[in-house]
C-alpha positions as CSV (number, residue, x, y, z in Angstrom):
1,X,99.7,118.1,93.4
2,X,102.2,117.5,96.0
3,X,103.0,114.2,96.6
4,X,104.4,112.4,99.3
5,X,105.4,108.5,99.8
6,X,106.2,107.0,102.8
7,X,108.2,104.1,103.9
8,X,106.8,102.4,106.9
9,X,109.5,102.0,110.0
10,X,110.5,98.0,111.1
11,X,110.3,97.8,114.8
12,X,111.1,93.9,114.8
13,X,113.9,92.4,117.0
14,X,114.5,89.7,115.3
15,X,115.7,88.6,112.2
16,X,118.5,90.1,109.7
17,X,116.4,93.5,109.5
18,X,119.9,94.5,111.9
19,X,122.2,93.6,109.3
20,X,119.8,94.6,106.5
21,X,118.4,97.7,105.0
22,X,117.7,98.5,101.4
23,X,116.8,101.5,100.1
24,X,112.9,101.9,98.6
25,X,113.8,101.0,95.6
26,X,109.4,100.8,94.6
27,X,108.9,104.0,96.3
28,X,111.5,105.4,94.0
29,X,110.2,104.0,91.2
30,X,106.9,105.6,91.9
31,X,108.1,108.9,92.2
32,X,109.9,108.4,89.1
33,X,106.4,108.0,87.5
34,X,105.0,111.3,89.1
35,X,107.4,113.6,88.8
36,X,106.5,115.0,85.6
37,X,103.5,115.9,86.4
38,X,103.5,116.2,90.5
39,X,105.5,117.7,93.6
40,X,107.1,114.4,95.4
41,X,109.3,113.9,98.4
42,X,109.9,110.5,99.6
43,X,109.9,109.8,103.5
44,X,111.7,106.7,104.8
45,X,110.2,106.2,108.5
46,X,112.9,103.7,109.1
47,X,115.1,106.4,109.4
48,X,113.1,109.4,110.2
49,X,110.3,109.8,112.2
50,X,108.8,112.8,111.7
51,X,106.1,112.4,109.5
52,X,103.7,115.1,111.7
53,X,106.5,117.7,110.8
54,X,106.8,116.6,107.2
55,X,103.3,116.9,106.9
56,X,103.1,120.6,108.1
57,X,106.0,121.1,106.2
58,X,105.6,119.8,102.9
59,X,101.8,120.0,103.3
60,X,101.0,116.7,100.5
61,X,97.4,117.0,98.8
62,X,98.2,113.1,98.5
63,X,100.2,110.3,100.9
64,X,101.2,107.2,99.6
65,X,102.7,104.4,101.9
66,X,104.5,101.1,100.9
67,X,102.6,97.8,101.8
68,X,104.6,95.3,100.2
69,X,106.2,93.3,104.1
70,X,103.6,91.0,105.4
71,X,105.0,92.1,108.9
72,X,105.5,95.7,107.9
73,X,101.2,96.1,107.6
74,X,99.7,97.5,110.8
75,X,102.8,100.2,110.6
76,X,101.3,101.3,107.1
77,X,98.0,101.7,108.6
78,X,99.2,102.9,111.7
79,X,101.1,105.7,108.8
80,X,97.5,106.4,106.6
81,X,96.0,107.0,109.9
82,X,97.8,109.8,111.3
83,X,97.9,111.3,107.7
84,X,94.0,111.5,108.2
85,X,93.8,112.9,111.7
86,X,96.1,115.5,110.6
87,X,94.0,116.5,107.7
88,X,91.1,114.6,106.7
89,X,91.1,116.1,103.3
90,X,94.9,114.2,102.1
91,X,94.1,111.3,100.0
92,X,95.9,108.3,100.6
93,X,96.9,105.2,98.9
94,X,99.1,102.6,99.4
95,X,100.5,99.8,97.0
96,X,103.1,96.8,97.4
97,X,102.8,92.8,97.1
98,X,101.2,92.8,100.5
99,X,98.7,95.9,99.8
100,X,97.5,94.4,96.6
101,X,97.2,90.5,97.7
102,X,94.8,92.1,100.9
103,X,93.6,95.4,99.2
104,X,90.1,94.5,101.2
105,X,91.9,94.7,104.5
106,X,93.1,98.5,103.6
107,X,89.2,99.2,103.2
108,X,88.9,102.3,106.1
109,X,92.7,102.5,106.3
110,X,93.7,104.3,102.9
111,X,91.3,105.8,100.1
112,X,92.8,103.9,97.2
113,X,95.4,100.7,96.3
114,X,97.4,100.5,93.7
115,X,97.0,96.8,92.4
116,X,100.4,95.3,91.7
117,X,102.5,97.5,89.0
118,X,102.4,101.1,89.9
119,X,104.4,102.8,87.1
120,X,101.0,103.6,84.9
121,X,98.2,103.3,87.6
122,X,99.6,106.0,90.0
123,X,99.8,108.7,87.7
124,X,96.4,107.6,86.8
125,X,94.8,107.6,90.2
126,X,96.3,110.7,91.2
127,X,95.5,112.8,87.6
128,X,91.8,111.8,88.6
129,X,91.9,113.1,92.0
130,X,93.3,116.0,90.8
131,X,91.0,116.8,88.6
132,X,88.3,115.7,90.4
133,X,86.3,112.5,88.6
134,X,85.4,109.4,89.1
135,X,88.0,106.3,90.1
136,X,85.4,104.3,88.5
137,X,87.6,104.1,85.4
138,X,90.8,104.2,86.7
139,X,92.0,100.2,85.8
140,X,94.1,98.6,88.8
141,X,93.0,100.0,91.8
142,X,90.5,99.4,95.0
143,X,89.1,102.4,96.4
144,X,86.6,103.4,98.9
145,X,83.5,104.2,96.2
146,X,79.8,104.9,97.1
147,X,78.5,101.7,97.3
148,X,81.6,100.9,99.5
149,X,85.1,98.9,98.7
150,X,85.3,98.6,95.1
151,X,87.6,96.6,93.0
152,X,88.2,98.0,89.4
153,X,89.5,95.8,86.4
154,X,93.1,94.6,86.8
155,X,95.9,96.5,84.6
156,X,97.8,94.9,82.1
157,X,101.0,94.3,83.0
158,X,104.0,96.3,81.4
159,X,104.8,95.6,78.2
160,X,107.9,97.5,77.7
161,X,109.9,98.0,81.0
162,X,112.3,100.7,79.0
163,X,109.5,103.0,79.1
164,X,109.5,103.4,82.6
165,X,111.3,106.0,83.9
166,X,115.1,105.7,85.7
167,X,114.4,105.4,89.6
168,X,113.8,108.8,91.5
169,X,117.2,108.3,93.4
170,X,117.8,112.0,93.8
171,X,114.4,111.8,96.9
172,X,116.2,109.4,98.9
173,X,120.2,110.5,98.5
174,X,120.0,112.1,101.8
175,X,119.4,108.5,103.4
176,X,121.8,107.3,100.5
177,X,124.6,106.3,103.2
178,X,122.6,104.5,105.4
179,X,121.4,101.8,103.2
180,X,123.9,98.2,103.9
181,X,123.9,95.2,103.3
182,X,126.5,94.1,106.3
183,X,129.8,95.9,105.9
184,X,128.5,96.5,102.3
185,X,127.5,100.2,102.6
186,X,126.3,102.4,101.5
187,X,124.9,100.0,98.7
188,X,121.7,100.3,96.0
189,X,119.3,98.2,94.5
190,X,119.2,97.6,90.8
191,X,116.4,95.8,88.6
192,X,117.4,94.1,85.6
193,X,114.3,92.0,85.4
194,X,110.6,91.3,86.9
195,X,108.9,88.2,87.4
196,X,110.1,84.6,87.5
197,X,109.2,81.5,85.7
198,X,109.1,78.8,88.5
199,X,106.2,78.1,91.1
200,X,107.5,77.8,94.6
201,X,104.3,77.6,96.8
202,X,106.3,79.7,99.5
203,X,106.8,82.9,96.9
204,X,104.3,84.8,95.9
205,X,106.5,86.5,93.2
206,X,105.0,84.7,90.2
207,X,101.7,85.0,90.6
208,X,102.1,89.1,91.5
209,X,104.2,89.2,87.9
210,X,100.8,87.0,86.1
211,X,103.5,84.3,85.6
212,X,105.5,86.1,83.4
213,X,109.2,87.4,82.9
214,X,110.2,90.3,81.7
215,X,113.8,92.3,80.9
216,X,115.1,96.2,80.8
217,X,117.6,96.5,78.3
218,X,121.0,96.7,78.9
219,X,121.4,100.4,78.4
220,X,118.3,100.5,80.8
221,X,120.5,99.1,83.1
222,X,123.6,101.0,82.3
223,X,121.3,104.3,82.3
224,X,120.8,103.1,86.1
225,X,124.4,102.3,86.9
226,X,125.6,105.3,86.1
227,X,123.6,107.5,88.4
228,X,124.6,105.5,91.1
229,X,127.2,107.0,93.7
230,X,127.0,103.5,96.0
231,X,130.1,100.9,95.5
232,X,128.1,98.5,96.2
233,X,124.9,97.1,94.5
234,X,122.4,94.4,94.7
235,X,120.6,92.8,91.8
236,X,117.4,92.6,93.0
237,X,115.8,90.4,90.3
238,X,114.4,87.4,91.6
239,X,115.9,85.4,88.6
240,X,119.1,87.3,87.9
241,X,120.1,84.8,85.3
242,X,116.9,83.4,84.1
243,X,117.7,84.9,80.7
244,X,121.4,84.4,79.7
245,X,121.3,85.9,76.6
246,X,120.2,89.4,77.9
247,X,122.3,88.9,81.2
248,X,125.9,88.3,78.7
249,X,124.8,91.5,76.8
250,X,124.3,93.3,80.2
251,X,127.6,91.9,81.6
252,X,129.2,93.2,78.6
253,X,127.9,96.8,78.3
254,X,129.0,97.2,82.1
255,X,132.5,96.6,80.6
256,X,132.0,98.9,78.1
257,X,130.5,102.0,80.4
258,X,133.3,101.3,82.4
259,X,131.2,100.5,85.3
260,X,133.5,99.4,88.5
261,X,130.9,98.1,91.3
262,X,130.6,95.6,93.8
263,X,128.0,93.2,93.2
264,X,126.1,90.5,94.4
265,X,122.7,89.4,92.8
266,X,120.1,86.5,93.4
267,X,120.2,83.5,91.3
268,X,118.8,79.8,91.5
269,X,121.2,77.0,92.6
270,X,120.3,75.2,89.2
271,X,122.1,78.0,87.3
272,X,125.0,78.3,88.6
273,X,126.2,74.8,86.7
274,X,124.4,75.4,83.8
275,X,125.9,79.3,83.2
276,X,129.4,79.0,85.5
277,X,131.1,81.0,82.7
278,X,128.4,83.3,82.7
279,X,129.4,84.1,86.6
280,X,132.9,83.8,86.1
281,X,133.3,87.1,83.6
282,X,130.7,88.6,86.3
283,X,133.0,87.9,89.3
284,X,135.9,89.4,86.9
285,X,134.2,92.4,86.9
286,X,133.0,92.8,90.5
287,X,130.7,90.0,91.4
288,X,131.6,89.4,94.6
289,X,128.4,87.3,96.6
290,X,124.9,85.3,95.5
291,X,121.9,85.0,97.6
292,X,120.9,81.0,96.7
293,X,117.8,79.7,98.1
294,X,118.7,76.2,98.7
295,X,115.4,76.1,101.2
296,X,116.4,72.0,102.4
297,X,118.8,69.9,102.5
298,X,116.5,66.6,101.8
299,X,115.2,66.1,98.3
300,X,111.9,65.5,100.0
301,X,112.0,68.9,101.0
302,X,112.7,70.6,98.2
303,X,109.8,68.8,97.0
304,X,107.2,69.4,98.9
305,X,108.5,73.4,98.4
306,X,107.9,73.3,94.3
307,X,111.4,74.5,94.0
308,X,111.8,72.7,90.6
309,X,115.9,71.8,92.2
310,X,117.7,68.8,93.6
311,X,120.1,68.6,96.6
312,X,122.6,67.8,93.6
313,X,121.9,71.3,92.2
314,X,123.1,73.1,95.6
315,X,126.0,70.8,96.6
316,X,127.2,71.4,92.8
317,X,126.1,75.8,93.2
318,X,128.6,75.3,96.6
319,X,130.9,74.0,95.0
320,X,131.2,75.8,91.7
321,X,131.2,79.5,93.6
322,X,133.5,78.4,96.0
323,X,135.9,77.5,93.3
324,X,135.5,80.8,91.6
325,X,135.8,82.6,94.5
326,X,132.3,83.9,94.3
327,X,130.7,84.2,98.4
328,X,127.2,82.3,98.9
329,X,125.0,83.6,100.9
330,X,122.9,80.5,101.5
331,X,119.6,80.3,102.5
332,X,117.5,77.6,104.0
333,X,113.8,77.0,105.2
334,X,112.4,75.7,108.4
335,X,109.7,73.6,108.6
336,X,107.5,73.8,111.7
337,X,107.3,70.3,111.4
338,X,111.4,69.7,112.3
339,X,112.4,67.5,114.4
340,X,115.1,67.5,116.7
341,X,117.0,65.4,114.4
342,X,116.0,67.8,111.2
343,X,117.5,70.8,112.9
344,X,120.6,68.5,113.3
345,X,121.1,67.9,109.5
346,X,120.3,71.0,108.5
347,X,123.2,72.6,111.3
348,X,125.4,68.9,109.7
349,X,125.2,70.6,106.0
350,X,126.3,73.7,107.0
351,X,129.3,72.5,109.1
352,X,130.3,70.0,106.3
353,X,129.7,72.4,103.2
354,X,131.8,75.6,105.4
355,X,128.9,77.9,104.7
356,X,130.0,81.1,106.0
357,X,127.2,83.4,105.6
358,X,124.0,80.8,106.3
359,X,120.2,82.7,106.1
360,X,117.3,80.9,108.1
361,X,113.9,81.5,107.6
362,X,110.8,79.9,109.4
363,X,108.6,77.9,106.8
364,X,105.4,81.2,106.6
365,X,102.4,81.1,104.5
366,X,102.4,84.5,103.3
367,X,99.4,85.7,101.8
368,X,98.7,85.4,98.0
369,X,101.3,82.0,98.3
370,X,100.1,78.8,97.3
371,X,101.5,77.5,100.5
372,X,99.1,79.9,101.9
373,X,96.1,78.4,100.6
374,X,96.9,75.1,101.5
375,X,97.6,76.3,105.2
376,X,95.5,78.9,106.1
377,X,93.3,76.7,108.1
378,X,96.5,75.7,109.8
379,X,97.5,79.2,111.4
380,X,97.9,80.0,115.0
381,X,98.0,83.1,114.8
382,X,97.2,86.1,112.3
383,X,99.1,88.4,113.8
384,X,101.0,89.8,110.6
385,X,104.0,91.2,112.9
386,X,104.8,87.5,113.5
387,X,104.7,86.7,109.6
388,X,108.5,88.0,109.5
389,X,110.0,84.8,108.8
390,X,111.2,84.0,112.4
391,X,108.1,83.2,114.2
392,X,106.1,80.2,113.2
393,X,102.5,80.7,112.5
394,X,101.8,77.1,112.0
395,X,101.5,74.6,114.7
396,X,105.3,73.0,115.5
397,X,106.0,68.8,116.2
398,X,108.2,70.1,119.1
399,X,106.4,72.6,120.2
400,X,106.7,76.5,120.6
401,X,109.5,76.8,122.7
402,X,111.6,73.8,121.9
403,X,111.3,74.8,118.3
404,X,112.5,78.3,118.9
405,X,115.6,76.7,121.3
406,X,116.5,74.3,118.1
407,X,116.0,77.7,115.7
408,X,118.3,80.1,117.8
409,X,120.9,77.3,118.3
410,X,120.7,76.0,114.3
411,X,121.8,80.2,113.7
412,X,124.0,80.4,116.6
413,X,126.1,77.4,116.3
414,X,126.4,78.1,112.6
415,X,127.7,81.5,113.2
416,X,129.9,80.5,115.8
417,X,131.7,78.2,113.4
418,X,131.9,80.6,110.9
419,X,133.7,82.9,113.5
420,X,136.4,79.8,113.5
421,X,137.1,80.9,110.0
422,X,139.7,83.3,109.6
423,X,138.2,84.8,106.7
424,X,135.1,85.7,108.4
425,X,136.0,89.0,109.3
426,X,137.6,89.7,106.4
427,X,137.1,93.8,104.8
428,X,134.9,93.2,101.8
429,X,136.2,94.8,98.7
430,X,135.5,98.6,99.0
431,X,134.6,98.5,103.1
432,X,136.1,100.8,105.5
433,X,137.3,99.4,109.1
434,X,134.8,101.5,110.3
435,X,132.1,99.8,107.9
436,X,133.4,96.0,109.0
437,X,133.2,97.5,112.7
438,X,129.8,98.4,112.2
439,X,128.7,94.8,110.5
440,X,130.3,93.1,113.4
441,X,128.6,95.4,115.8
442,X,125.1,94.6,113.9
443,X,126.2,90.7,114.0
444,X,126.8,90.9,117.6
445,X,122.9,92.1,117.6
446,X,121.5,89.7,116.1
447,X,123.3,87.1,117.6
448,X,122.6,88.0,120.9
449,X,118.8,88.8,120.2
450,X,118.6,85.0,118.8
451,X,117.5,83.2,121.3
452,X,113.9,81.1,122.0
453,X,113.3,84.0,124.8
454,X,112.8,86.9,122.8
455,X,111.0,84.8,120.4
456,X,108.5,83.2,122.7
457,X,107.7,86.6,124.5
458,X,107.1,88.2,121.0
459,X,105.0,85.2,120.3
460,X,103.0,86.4,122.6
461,X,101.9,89.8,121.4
């Protein structure tokens, strides 16, 4: 069959989706799993547009389209739909976090969805359309059946990530350089691991993963590395170092490859302390930034979040990377709830701690959270283009448009001082003055977008 999977396009104003854009790393990883047996192409809508051309030219039997951005939703349908006015006859499915947590909704939108891992259950689904039996015994999917939306037993997770196949990077390396982070580009993701052991009600992560945490082996990872033309990459694990063990052998054997990146990965604020030696032989070999969810400032909040840290955990993460000369990327959550003199302590910490690169993100009950069941009687709205992490879908103590002023000014103001910092600006290792141009270009954006305007009027869609 020929195959093709689609990236939806991100239309939102708002947000860090300016200075941010990653390259499918599912999608490939999909196409990784077909390829043996299928025709793919890959089609990132962010980037291109013309899906009717693609369609006529590559003429799919089969369209899959990623669901896994709350926000991103109605573009996916809006994607499955015009497959099926062009040709009735193309099976669709989709797949993601967001398409299996509301596989019902996709019910008349898209034939089939892949429930949460795809690596097995896509080559599955499409062998039986292929061949022209039943989905009744195809395990971890939803698909439009006789009797109407039907739910089939749940896959088992996994068990050996090394048997999945090395992401289908080759589909995408036309778009290759226009995947950044910031003045990071072009720059890849890499998985070293799936899953996470905590339970933050705001992250739906655990409960996609069962609960569980798995690891590639190193020479997975290696394997990866070295078909990677980028200088920069991005750990994408949600728990970089929640096994230290495996994450010494992997720092290891990219010594040995001879790997010479630029990385930054994601880890917890509580192991920073506990593995600083760990991180120090990473920056020596090209670790260069962390994302840290710190979420609050207030032990209260942390909390009332499930993050399983203390406030002592993230002044002792700042101070640990700043010593080895590690950049933090530190995010924080806002509650709806804030008052005026929240949004003053949170802007206080940031000033006092010289956080140069601070993330904001509007307290969201996404769907398949915990937070989400405790709140969704709460919503004011279930518009999923406002679940982006900017808008708040809950009810706010200041109200809509004070809340918004307090939000832009809490990222202004912090960015502003950061701008005071002669090291701002500086060229990150392996950036071009054209790149840093192009990063403060894309800052300028979303600095000038911030502001309790633009947010109230998209409120309002």
């Amino acid at each position: 069959m020929r195959v093709l999977l689609v990236f939806p396009p991100n239309h939102s104003r708002v947000g860090l989706q300016a200075v941010i854009r990653p390259e499918p790393l599912g999608l490939e990883v999909v196409a990784a799993s077909l390829e043996a047996e299928h025709q793919v192409e890959i089609l990132d809508a962010r980037l291109e547009s013309n899906l009717q051309s693609k369609l006529k030219s590559f003429r799919p039997d089969a369209v899959g389209v990623s669901s896994s951005f709350t926000p991103d939703t109605y573009e996916a349908y809006a994607l499955l739909q015009k497959v099926k006015r062009y040709n009735p006859g193309i099976r669709t499915f989709a797949g993601g976090h967001h398409a299996t947590v509301c596989h019902k909704e996709f019910s008349g939108q898209a034939d089939a969805v892949v429930l949460g891992e795809a690596e097995q259950t896509a080559p599955e689904l499409l062998r039986a359309w292929e061949r022209g039996d039943s989905l009744d015994g195809v395990a971890g999917i939803a698909f439009a059946g006789q009797q109407g939306w039907q739910v089939n037993s749940p896959r088992p997770l996994l068990v050996d990530l090394d048997q999945t196949p090395i992401p289908a990077r080759h589909l995408t390396r036309r778009y290759q350089k226009r995947y950044y982070h910031g003045a990071r580009r072009p720059y890849a993701l890499v998985e070293t691991s799936r899953g996470c052991p905590y339970r933050c009600k705001f992250c739906a992560v655990w409960r996609f993963y069962q609960g569980k945490y798995r690891k590639r082996s190193a020479q997975w990872v290696i394997n990866d590395l070295l078909q990677i033309e980028a200088p920069h990459v991005f750990f994408c694990d949600d728990n970089f170092l929640g096994d230290i063990r495996h994450n010494e052998a992997l720092c290891q054997a990219v010594v040995q490859a001879g790997i010479k990146k630029h990385f930054m990965a994601q880890v917890r604020a509580d192991s920073v302390a506990k593995h600083t030696d760990v991180l120090r032989k990473w920056r020596d070999i090209g670790l260069e930034a962390v994302f840290i969810g710190f979420e609050s400032v207030v032990q209260q909040g942390l909390d009332g979040l499930s993050k399983s840290t203390s406030v002592n955990d993230n002044d002792e993460a700042i101070r640990i990377l700043k010593k080895l000369g590690i950049n933090v990327v530190a995010s924080f959550i806002v509650d709806p709830d804030f008052s005026k003199a929240d949004f003053a302590t949170v802007r206080r910490y940031v000033r006092e701690k010289k956080l140069r690169i601070p993330v904001f993100s509007v307290l969201t009950p996404l769907p398949g959270t915990v937070l989400w069941e405790e709140k969704v009687d709460e919503l004011t709205t279930t518009n999923y283009e406002l679940f982006d992490l900017h808008h708040s879908v809950l009810p706010t103590s200041l109200g809509l448009k004070r809340f918004y002023f307090e939000y832009c000014r809490l990222y202004v103001g912090s960015y502003l001082n950061s701008l005071r910092s002669p090291s701002f600006l500086r060229l990150p290792s392996g950036g071009s003055r054209l790149s840093l141009l192009k990063n403060a270009t894309t800052a300028a954006k979303v600095l000038l977008r911030a502001n309790p305007w633009t947010l109230a009027a998209s409120h309002s869609r």
